[in-house]
C-alpha positions in Angstrom: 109.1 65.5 73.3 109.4 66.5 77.0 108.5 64.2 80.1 105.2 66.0 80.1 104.2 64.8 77.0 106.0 61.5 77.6 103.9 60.9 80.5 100.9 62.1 78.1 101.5 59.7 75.7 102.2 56.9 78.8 98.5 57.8 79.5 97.0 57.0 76.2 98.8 54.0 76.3 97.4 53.1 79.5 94.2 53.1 78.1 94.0 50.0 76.0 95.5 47.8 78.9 93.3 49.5 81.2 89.8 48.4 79.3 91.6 44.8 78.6 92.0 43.8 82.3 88.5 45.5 83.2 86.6 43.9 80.3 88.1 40.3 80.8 85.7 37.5 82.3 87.8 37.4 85.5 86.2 40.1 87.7 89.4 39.9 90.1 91.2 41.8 87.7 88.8 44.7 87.9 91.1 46.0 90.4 94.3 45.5 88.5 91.9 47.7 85.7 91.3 50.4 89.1 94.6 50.8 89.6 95.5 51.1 86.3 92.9 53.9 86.1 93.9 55.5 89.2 97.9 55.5 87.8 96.6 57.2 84.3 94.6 59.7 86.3 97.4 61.0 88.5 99.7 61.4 85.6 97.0 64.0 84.4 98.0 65.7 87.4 101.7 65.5 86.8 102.0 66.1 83.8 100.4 70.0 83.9 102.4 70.5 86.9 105.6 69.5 85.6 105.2 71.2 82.3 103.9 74.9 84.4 106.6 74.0 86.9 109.3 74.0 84.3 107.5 76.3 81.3 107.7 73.4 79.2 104.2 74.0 77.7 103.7 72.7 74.2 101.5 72.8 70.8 101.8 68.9 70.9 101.1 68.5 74.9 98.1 71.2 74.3 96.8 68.7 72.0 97.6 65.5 73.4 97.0 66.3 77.1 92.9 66.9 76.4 92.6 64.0 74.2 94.1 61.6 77.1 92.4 62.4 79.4 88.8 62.2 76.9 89.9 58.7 75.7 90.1 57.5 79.4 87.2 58.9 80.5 84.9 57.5 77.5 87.1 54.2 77.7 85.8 53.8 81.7 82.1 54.4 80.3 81.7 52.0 77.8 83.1 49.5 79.8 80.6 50.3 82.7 78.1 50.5 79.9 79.6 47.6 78.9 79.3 45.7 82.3 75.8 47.0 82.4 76.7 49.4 85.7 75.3 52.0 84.1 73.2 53.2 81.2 73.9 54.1 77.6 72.0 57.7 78.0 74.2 58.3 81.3 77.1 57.3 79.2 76.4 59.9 76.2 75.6 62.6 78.4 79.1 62.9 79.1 80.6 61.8 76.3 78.4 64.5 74.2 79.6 67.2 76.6 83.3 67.0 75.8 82.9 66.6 72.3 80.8 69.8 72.3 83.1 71.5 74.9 86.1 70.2 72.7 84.4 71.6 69.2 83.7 75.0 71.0 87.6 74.9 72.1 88.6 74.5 69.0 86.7 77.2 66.9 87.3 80.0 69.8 91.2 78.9 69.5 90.9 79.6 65.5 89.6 83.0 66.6 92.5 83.4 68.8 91.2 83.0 71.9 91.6 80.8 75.1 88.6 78.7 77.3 91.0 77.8 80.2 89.4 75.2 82.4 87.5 76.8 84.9 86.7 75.6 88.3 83.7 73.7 87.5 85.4 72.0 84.8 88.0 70.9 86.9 85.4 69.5 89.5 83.7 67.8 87.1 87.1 66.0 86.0 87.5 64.7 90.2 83.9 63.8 90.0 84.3 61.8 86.9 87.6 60.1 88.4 86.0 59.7 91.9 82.3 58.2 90.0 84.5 55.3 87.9 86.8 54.3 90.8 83.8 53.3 92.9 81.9 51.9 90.1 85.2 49.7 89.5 85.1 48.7 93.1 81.8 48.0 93.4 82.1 45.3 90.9 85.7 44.0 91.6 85.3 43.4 95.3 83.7 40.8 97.4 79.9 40.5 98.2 80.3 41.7 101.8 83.0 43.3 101.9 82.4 46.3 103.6 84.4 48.5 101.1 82.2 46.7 98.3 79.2 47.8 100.6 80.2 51.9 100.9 81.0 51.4 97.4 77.4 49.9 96.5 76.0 53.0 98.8 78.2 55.8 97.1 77.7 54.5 93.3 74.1 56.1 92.7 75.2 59.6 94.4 78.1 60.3 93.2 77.0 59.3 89.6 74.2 61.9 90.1 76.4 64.7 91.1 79.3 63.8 88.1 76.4 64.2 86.1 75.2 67.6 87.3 78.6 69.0 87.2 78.9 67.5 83.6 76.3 69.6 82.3 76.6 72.7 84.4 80.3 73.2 83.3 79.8 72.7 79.8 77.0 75.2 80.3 80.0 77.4 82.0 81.9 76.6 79.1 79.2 78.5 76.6 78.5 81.0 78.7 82.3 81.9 78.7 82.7 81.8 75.1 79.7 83.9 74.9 80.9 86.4 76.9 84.1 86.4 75.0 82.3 86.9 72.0 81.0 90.3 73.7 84.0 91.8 75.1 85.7 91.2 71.6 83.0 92.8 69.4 83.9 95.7 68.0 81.6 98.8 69.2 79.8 101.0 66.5 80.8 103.8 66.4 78.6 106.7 68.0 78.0 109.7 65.8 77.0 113.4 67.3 75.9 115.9 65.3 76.4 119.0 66.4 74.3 121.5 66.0 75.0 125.1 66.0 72.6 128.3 66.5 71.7 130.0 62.9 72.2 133.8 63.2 69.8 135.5 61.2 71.0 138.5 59.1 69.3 142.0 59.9 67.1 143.0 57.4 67.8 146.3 55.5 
């Protein structure tokens, strides 16, 4: 138990107290629940730097670190489902996609190899963070306010693009197992036969 995995575990934590203060009647505390959100997500961020910083990598933070950051994610979308800001199928699109990405994970790390997070993946995290934070705002602030306003404007975009980037890096995800699959296939074999000029014997 290092202070990567202690802020790990400080995430998952996080999460309960997060969806208590965003699901409560008083919309005000939506942005103690944004906040909240917005501390859990940059300890994502600290946490994998610390622990490459200082090679303190893990089997338990390899295990812990995905599942936080899965169980704040879906926590934020069934409370927006919840809240009716968004829709159940929205919802299940991405909550699908990282139990299938976290399944394939799983069986290519039984066969011994590694799906690092690839650059779409990682955008697709931002977008995720980015989408929720706005959609918190959007209901926490004001009628008026002029940050509730770019938040109103911004909600339906950027909830478009998470989307995209949801599915197109879990495609990415496939394809790179796939892939994987290839390049560690054994070859067959190719067999030449040789074939060698049969002298005929003189006749007598």
């Amino acid at each position: 138990m290092n202070l990567p995995n202690i802020l790990t575990m400080i995430r998952i934590l996080l999460v309960p107290v997060f969806l208590l203060a965003f699901l409560t009647r008083f919309e005000a505390l939506g942005l103690l629940a944004a906040a909240i959100f917005v501390l859990a997500a940059i300890t994502d961020g600290v946490d994998g730097y610390l622990a490459r910083k200082h090679k303190a990598v893990t089997k338990l933070g390899q295990f812990l670190d995905p599942l936080a950051d899965k169980l704040l994610i879906t926590a934020a979308l069934i409370g927006l489902v919840e809240v009716k800001l968004i829709s159940t199928w929205s919802a299940m699109i991405i909550i699908g996609r990282e139990l299938a990405v976290t399944g394939l994970r799983g069986i290519a790390a039984a066969e011994g190899t590694i799906i690092a997070a690839g650059p779409w993946g990682k955008a697709k995290t931002v977008m995720q963070i980015v989408f929720i934070v706005t959609a918190m705002l959007h209901r926490s602030l004001p009628v008026g306010f002029w940050l509730h306003r770019l938040a109103e404007f911004l909600f339906s975009p950027f909830l478009w693009v998470a989307l995209a980037l949801t599915i197109w890096s879990g495609v990415d995800y496939f394809v790179a197992y796939y892939r994987g699959l290839r390049a560690a296939a054994p070859r067959p074999a190719l067999k030449f036969r040789l074939k060698l000029p049969l002298r005929r014997r003189p006749k007598s």
